[in-house]
mmCIF entry with sequence, helices, sheets and N, C-alpha, C, O atoms, coordinates in Angstrom:
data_MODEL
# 
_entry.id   MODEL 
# 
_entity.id                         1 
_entity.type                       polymer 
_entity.pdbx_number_of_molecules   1 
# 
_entity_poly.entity_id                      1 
_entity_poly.type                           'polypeptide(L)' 
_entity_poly.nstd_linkage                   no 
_entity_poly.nstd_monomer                   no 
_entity_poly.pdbx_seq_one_letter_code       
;(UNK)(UNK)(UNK)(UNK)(UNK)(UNK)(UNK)(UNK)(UNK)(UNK)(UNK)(UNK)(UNK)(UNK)(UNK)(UNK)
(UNK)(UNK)(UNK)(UNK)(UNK)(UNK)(UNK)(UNK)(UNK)(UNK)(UNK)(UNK)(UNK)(UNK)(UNK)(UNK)
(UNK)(UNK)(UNK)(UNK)(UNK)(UNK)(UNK)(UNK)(UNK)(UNK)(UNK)(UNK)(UNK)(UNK)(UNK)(UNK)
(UNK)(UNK)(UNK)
;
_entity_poly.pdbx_seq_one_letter_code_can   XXXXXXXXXXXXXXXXXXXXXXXXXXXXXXXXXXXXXXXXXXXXXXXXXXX 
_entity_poly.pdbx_strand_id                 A 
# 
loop_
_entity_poly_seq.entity_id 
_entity_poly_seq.num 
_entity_poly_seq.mon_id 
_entity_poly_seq.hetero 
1 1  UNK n 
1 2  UNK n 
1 3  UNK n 
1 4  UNK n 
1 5  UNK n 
1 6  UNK n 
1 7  UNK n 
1 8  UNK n 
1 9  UNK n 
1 10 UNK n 
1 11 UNK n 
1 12 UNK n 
1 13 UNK n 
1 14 UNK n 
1 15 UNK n 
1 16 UNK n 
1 17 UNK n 
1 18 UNK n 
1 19 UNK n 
1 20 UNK n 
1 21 UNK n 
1 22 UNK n 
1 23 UNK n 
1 24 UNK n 
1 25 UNK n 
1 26 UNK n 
1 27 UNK n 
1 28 UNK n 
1 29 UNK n 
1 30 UNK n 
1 31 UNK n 
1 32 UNK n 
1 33 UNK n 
1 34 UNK n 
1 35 UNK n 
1 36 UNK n 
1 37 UNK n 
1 38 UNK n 
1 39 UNK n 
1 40 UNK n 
1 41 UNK n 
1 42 UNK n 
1 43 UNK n 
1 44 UNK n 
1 45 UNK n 
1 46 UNK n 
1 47 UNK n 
1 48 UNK n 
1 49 UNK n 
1 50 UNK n 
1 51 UNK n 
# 
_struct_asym.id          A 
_struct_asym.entity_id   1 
# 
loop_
_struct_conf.conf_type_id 
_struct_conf.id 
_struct_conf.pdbx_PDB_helix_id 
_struct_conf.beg_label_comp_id 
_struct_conf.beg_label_asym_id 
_struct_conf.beg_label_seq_id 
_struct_conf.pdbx_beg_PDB_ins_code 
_struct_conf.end_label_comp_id 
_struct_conf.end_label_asym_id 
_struct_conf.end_label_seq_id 
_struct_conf.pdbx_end_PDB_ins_code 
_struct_conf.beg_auth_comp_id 
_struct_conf.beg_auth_asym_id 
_struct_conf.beg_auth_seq_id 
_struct_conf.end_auth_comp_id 
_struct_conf.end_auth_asym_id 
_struct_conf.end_auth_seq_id 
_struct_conf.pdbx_PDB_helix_class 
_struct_conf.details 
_struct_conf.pdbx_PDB_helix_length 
HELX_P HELX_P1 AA1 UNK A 4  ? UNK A 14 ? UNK A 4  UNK A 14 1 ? 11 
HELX_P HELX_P2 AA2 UNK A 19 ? UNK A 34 ? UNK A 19 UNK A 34 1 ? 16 
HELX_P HELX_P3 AA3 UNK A 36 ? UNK A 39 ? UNK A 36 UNK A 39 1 ? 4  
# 
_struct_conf_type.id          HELX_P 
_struct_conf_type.criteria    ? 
_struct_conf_type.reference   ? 
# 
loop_
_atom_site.group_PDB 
_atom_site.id 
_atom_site.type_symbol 
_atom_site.label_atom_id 
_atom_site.label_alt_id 
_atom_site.label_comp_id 
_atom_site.label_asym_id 
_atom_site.label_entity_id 
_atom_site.label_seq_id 
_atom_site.pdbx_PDB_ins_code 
_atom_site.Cartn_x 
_atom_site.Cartn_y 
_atom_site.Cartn_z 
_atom_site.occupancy 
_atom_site.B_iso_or_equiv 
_atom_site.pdbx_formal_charge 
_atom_site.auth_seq_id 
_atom_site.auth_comp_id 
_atom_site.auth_asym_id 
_atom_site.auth_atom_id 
_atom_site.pdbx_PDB_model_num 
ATOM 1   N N  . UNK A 1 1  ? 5.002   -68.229 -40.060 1.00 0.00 ? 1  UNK A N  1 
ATOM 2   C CA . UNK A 1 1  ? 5.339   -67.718 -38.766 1.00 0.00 ? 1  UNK A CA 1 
ATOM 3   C C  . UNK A 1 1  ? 5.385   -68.856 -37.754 1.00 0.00 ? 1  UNK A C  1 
ATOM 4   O O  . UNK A 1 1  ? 6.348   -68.887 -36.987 1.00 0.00 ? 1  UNK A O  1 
ATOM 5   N N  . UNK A 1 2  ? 4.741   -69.497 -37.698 1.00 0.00 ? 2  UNK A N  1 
ATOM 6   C CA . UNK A 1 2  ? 4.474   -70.726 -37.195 1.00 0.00 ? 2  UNK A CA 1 
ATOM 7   C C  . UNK A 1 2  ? 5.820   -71.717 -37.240 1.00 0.00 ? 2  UNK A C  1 
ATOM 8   O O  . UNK A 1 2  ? 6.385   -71.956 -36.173 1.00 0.00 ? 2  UNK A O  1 
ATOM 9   N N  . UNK A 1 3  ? 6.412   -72.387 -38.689 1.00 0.00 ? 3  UNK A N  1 
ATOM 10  C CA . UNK A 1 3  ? 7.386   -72.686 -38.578 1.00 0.00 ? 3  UNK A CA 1 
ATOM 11  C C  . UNK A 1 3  ? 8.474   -71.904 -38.077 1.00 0.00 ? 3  UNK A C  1 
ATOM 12  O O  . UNK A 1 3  ? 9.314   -72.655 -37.581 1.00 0.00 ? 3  UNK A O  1 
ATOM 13  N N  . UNK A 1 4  ? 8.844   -70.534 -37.996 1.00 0.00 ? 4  UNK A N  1 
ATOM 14  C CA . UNK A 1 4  ? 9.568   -70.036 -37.955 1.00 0.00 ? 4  UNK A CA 1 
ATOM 15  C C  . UNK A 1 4  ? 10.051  -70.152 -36.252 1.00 0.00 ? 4  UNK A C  1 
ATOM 16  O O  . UNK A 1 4  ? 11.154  -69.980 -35.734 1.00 0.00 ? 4  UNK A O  1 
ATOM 17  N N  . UNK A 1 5  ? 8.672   -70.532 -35.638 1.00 0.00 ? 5  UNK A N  1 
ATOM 18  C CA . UNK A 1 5  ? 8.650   -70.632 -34.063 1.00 0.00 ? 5  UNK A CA 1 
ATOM 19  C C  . UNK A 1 5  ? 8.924   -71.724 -33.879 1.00 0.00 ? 5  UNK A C  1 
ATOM 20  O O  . UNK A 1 5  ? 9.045   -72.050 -32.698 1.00 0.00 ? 5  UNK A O  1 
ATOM 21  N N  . UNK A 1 6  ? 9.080   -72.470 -34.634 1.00 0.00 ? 6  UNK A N  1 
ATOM 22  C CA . UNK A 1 6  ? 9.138   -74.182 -34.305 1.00 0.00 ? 6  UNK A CA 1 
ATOM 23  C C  . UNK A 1 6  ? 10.072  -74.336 -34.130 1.00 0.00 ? 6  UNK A C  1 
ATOM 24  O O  . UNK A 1 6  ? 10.430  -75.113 -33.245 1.00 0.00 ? 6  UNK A O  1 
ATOM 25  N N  . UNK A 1 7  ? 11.074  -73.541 -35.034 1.00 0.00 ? 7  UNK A N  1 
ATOM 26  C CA . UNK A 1 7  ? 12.746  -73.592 -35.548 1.00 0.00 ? 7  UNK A CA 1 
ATOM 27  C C  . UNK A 1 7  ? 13.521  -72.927 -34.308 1.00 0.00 ? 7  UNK A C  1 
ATOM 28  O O  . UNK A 1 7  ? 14.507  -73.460 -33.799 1.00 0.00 ? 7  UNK A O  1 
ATOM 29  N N  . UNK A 1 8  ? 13.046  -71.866 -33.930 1.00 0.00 ? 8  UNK A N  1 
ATOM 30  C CA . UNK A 1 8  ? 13.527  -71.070 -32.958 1.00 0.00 ? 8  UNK A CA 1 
ATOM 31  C C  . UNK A 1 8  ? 13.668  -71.748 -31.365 1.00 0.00 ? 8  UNK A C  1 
ATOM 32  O O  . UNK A 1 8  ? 14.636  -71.901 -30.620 1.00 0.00 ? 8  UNK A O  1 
ATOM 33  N N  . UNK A 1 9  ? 11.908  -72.136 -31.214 1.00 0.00 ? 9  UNK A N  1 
ATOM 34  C CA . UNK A 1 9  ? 11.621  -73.300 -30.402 1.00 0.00 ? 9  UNK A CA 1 
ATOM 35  C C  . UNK A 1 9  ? 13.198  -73.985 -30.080 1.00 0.00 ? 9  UNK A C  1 
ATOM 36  O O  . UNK A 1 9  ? 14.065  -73.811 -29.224 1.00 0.00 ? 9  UNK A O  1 
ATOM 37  N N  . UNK A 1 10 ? 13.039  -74.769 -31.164 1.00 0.00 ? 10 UNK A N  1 
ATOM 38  C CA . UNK A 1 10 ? 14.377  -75.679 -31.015 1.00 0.00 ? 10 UNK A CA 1 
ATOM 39  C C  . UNK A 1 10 ? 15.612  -75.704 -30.928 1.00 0.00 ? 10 UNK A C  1 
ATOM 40  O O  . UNK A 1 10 ? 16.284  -76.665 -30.551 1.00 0.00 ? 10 UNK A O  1 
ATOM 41  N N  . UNK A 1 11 ? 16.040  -74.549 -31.304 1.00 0.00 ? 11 UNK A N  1 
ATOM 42  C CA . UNK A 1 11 ? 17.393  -74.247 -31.327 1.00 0.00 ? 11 UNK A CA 1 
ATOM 43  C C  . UNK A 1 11 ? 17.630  -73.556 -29.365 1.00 0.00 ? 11 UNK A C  1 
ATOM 44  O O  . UNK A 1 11 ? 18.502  -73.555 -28.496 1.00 0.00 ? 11 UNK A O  1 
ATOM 45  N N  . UNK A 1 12 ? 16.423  -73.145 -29.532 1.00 0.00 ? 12 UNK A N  1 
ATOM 46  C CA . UNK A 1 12 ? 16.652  -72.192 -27.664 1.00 0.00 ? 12 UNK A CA 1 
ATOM 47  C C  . UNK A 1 12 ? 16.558  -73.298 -26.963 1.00 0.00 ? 12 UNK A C  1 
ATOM 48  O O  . UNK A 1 12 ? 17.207  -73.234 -25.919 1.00 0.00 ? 12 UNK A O  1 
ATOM 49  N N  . UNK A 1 13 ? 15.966  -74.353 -27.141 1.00 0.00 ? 13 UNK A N  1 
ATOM 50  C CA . UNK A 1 13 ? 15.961  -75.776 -26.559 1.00 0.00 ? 13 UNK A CA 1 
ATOM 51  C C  . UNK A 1 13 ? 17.552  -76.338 -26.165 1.00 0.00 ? 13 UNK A C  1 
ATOM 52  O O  . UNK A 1 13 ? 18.130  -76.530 -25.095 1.00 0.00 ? 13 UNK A O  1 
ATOM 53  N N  . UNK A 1 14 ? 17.981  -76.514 -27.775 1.00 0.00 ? 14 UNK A N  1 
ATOM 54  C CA . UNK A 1 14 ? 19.108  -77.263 -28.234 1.00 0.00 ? 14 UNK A CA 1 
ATOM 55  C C  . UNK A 1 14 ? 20.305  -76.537 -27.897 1.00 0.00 ? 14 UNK A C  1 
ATOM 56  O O  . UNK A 1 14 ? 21.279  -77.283 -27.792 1.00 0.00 ? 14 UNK A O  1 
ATOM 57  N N  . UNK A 1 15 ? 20.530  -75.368 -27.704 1.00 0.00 ? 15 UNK A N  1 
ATOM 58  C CA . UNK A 1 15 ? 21.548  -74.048 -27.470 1.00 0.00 ? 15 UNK A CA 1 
ATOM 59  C C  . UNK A 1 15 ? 21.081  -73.326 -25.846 1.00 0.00 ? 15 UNK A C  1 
ATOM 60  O O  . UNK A 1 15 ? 21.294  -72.132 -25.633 1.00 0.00 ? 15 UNK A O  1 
ATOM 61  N N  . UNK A 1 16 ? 20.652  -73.927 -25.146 1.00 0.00 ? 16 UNK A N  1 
ATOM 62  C CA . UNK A 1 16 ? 20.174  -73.225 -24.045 1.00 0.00 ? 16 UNK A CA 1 
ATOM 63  C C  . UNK A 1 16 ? 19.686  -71.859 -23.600 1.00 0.00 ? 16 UNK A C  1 
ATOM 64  O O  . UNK A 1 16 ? 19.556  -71.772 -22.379 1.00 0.00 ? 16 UNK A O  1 
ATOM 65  N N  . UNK A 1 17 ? 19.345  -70.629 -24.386 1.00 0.00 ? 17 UNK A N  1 
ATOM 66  C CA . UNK A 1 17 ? 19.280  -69.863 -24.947 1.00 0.00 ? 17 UNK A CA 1 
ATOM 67  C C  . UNK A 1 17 ? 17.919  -69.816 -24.750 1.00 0.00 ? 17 UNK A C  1 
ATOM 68  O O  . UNK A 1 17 ? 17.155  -70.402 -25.516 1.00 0.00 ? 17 UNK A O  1 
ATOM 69  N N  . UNK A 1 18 ? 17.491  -69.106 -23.695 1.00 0.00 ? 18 UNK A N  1 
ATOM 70  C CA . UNK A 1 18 ? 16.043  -68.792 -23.151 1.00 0.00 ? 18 UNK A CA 1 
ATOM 71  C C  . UNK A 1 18 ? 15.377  -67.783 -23.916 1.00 0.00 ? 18 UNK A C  1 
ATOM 72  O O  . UNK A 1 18 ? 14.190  -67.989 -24.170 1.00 0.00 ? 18 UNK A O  1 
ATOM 73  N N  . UNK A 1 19 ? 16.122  -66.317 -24.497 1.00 0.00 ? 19 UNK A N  1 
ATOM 74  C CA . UNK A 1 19 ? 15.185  -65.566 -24.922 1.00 0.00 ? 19 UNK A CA 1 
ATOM 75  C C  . UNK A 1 19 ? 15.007  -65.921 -26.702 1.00 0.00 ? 19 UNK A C  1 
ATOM 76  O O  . UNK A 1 19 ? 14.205  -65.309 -27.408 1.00 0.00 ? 19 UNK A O  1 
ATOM 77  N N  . UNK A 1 20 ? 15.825  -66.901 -27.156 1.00 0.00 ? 20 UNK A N  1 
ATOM 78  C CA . UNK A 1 20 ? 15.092  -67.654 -28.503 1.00 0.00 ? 20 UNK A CA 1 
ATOM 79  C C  . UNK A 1 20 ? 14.257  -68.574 -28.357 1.00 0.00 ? 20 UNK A C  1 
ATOM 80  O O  . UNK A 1 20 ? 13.547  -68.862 -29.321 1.00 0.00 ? 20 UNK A O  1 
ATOM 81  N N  . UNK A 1 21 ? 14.104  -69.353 -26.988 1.00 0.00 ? 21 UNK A N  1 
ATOM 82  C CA . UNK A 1 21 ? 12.905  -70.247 -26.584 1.00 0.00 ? 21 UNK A CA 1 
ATOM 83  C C  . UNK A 1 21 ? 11.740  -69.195 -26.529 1.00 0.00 ? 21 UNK A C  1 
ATOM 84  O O  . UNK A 1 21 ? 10.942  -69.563 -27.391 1.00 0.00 ? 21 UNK A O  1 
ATOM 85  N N  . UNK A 1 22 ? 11.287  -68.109 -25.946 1.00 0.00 ? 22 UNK A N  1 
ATOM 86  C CA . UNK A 1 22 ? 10.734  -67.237 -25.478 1.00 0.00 ? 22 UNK A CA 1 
ATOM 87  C C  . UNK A 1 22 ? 10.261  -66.519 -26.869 1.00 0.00 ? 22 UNK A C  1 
ATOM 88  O O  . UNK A 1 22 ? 9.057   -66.320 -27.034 1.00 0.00 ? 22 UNK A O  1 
ATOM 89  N N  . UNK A 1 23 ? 11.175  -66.142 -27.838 1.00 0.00 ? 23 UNK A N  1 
ATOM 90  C CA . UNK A 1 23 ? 10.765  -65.612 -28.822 1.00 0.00 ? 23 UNK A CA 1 
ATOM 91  C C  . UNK A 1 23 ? 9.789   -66.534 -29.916 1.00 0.00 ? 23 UNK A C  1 
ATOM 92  O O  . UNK A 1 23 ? 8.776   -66.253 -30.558 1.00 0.00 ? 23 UNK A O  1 
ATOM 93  N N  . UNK A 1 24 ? 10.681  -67.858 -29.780 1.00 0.00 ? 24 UNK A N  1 
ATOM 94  C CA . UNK A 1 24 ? 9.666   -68.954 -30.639 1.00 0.00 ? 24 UNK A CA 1 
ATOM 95  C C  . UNK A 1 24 ? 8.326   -69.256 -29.957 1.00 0.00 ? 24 UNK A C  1 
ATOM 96  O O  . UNK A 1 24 ? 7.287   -69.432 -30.593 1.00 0.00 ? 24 UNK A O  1 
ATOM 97  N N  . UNK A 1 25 ? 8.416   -69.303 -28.640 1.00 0.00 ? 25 UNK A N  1 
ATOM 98  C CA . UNK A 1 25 ? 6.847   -69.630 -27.987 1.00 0.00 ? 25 UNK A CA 1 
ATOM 99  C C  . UNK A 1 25 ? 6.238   -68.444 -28.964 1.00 0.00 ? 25 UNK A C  1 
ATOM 100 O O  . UNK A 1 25 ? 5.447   -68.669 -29.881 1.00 0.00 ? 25 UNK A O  1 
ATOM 101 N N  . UNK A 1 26 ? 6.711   -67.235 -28.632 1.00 0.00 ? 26 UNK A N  1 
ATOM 102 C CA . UNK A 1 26 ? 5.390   -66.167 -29.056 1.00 0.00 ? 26 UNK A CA 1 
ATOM 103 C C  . UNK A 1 26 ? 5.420   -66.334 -30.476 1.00 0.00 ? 26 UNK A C  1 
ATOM 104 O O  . UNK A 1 26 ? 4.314   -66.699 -30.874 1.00 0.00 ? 26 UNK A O  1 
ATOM 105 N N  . UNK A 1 27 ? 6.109   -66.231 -31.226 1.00 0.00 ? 27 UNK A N  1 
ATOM 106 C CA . UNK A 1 27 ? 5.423   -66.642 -32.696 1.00 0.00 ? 27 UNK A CA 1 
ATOM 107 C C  . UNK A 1 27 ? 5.134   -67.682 -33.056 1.00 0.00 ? 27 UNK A C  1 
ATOM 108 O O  . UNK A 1 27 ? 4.848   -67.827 -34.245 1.00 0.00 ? 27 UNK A O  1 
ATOM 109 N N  . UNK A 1 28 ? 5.109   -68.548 -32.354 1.00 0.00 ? 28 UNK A N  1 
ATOM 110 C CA . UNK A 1 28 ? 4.328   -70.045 -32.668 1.00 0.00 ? 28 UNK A CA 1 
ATOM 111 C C  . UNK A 1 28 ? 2.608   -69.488 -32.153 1.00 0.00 ? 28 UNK A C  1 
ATOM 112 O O  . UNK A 1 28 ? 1.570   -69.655 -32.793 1.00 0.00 ? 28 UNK A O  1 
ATOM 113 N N  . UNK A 1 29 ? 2.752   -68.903 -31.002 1.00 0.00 ? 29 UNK A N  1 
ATOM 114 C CA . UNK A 1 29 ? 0.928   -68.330 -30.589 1.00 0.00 ? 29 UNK A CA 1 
ATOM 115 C C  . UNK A 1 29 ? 0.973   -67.291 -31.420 1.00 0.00 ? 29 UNK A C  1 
ATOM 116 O O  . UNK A 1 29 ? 0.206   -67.792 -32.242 1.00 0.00 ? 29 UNK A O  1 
ATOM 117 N N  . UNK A 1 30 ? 1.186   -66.461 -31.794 1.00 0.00 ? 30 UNK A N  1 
ATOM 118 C CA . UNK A 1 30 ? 1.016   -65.517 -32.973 1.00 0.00 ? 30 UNK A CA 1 
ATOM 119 C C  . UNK A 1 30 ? 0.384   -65.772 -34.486 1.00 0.00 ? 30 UNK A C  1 
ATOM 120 O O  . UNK A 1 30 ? -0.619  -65.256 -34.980 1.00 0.00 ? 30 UNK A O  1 
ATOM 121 N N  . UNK A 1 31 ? 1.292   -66.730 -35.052 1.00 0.00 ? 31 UNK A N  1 
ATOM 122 C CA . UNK A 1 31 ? 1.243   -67.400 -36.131 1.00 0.00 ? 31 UNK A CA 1 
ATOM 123 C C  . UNK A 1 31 ? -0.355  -68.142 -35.702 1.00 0.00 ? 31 UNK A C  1 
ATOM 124 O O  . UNK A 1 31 ? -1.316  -67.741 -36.359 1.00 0.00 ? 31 UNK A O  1 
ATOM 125 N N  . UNK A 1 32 ? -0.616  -69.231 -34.587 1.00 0.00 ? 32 UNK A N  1 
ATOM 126 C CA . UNK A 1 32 ? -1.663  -69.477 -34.274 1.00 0.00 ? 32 UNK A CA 1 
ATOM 127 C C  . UNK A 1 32 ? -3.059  -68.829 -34.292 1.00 0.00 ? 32 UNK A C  1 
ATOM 128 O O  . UNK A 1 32 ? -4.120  -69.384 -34.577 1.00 0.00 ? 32 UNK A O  1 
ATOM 129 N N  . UNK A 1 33 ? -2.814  -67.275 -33.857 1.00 0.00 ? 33 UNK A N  1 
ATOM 130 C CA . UNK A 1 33 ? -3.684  -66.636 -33.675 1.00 0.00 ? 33 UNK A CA 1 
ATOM 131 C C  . UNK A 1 33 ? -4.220  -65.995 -34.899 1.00 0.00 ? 33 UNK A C  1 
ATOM 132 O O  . UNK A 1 33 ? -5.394  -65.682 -35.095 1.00 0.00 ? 33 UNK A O  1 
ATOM 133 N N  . UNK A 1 34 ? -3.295  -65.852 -35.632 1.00 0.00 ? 34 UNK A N  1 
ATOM 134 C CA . UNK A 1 34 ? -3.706  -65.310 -36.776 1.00 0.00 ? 34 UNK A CA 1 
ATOM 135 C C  . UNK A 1 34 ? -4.096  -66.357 -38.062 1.00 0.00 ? 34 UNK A C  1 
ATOM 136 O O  . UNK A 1 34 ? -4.593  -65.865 -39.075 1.00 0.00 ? 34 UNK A O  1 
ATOM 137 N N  . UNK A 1 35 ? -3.806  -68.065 -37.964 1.00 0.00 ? 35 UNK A N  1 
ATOM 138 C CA . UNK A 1 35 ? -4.112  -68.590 -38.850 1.00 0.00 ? 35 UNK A CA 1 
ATOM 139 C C  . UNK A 1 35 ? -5.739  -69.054 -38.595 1.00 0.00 ? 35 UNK A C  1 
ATOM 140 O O  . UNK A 1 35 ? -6.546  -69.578 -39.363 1.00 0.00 ? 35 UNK A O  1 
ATOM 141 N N  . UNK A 1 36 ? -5.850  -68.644 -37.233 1.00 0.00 ? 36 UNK A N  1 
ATOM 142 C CA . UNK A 1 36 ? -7.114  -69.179 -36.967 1.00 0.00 ? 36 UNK A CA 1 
ATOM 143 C C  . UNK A 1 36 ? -8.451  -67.759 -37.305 1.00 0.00 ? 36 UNK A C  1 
ATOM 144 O O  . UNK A 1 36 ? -9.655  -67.811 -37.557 1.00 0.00 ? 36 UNK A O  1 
ATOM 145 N N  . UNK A 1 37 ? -7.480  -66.623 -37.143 1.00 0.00 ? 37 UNK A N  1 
ATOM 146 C CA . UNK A 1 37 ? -9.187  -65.609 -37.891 1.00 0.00 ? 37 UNK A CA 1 
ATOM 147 C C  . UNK A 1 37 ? -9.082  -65.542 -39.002 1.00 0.00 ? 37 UNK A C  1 
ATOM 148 O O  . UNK A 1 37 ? -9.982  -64.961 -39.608 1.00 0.00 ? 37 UNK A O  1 
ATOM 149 N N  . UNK A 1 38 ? -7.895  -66.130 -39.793 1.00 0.00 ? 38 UNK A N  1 
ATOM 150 C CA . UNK A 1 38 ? -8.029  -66.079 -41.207 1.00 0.00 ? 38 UNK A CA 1 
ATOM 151 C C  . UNK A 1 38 ? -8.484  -67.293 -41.670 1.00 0.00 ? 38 UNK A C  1 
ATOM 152 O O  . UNK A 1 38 ? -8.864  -67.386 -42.837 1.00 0.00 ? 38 UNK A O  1 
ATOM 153 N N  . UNK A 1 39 ? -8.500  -68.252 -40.912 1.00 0.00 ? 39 UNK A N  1 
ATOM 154 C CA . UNK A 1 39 ? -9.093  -69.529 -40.990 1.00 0.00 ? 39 UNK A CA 1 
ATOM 155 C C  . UNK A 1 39 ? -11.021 -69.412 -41.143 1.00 0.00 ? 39 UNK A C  1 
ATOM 156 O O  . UNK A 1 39 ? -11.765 -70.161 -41.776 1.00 0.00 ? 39 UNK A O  1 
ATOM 157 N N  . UNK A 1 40 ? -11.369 -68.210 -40.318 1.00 0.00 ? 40 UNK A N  1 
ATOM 158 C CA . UNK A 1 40 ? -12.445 -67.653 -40.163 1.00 0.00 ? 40 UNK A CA 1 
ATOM 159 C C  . UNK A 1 40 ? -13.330 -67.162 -40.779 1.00 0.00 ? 40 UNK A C  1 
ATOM 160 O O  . UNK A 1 40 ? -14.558 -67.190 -40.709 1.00 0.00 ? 40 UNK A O  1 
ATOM 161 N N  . UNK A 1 41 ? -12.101 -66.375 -41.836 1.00 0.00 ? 41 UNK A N  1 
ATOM 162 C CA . UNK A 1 41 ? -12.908 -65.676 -42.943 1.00 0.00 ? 41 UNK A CA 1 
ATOM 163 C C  . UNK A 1 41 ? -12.922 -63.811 -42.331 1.00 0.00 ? 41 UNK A C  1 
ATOM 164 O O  . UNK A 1 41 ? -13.426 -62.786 -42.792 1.00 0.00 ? 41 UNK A O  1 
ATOM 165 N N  . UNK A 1 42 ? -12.140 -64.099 -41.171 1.00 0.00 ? 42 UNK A N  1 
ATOM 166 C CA . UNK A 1 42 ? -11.980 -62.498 -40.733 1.00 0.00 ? 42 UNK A CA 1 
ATOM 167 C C  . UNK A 1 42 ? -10.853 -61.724 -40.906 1.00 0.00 ? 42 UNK A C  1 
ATOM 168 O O  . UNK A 1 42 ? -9.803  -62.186 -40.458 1.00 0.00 ? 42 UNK A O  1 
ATOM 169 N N  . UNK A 1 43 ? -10.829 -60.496 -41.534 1.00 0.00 ? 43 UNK A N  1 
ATOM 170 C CA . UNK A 1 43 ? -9.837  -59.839 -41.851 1.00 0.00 ? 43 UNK A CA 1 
ATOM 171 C C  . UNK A 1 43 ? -8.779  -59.577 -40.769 1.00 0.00 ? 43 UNK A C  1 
ATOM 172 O O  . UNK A 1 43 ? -9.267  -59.167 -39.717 1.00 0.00 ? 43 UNK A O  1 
ATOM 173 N N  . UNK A 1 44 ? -7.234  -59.740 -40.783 1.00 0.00 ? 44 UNK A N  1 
ATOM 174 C CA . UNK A 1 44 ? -6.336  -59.361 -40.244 1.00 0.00 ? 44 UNK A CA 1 
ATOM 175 C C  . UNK A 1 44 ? -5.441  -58.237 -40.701 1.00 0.00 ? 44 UNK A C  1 
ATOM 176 O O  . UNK A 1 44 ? -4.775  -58.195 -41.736 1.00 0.00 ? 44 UNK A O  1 
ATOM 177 N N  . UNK A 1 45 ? -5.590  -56.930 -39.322 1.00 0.00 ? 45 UNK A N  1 
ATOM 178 C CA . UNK A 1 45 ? -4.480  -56.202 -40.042 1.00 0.00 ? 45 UNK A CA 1 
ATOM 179 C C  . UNK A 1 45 ? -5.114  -55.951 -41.553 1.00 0.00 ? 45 UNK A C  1 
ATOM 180 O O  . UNK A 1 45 ? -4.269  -56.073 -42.440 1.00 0.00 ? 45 UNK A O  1 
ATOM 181 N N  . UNK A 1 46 ? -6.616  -55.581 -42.060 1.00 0.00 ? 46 UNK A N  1 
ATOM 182 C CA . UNK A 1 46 ? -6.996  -54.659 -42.927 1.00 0.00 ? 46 UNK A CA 1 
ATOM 183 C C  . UNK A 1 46 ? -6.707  -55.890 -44.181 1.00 0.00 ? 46 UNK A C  1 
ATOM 184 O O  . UNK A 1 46 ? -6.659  -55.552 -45.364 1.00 0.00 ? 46 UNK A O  1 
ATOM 185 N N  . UNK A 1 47 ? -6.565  -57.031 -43.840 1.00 0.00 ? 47 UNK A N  1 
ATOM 186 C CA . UNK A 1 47 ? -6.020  -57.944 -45.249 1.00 0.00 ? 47 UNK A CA 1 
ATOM 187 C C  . UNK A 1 47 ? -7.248  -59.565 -45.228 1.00 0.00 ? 47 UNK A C  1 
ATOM 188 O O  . UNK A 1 47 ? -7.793  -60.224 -44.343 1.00 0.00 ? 47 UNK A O  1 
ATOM 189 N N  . UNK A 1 48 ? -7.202  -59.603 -46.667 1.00 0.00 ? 48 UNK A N  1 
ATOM 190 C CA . UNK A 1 48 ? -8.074  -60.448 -45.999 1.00 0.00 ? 48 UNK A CA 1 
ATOM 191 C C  . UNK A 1 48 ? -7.195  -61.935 -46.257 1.00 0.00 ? 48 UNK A C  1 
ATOM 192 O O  . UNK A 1 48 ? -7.677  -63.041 -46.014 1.00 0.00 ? 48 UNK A O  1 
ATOM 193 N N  . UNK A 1 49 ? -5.935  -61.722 -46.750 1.00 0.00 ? 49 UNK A N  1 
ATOM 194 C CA . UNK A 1 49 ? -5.282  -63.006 -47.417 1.00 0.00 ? 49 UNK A CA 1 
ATOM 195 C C  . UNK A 1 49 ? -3.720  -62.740 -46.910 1.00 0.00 ? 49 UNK A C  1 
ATOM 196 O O  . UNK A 1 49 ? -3.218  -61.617 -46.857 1.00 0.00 ? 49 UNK A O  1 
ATOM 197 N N  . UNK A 1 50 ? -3.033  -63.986 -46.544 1.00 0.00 ? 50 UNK A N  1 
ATOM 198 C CA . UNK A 1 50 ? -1.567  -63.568 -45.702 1.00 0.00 ? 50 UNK A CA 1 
ATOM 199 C C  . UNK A 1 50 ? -0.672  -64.360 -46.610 1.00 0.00 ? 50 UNK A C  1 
ATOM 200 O O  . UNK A 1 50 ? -0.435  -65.465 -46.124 1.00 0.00 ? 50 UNK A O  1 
ATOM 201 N N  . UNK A 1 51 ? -0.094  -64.152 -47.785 1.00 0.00 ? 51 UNK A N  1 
ATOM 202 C CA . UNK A 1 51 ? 0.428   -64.942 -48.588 1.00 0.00 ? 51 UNK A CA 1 
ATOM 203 C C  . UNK A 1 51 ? 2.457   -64.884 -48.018 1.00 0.00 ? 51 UNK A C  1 
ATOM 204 O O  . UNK A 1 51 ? 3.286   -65.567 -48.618 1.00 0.00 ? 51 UNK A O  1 
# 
């Protein structure tokens, strides 16, 4: 998820295209948020593993 924001990130960058900048910010903090309670050892969303 994380890369997926990176990619998006860049293209809304590179293409001027604000609501794919906007969409990559939030799944870059998304992806963040969730690698860090699974980083934790705390279940996300009832799972304890995000393959």
């Amino acid at each position: 998820m994380i890369i997926l924001g990176v990619i998006l990130l860049v293209v809304g960058l590179l293409t001027g295209l604000s609501i794919v900048w906007t969409i990559g910010i939030v799944l870059i903090v998304a992806g963040a948020v969730l690698a860090i309670l699974g980083g934790t050892g705390r279940r996300v969303g009832g799972r304890a593993h995000w393959f």
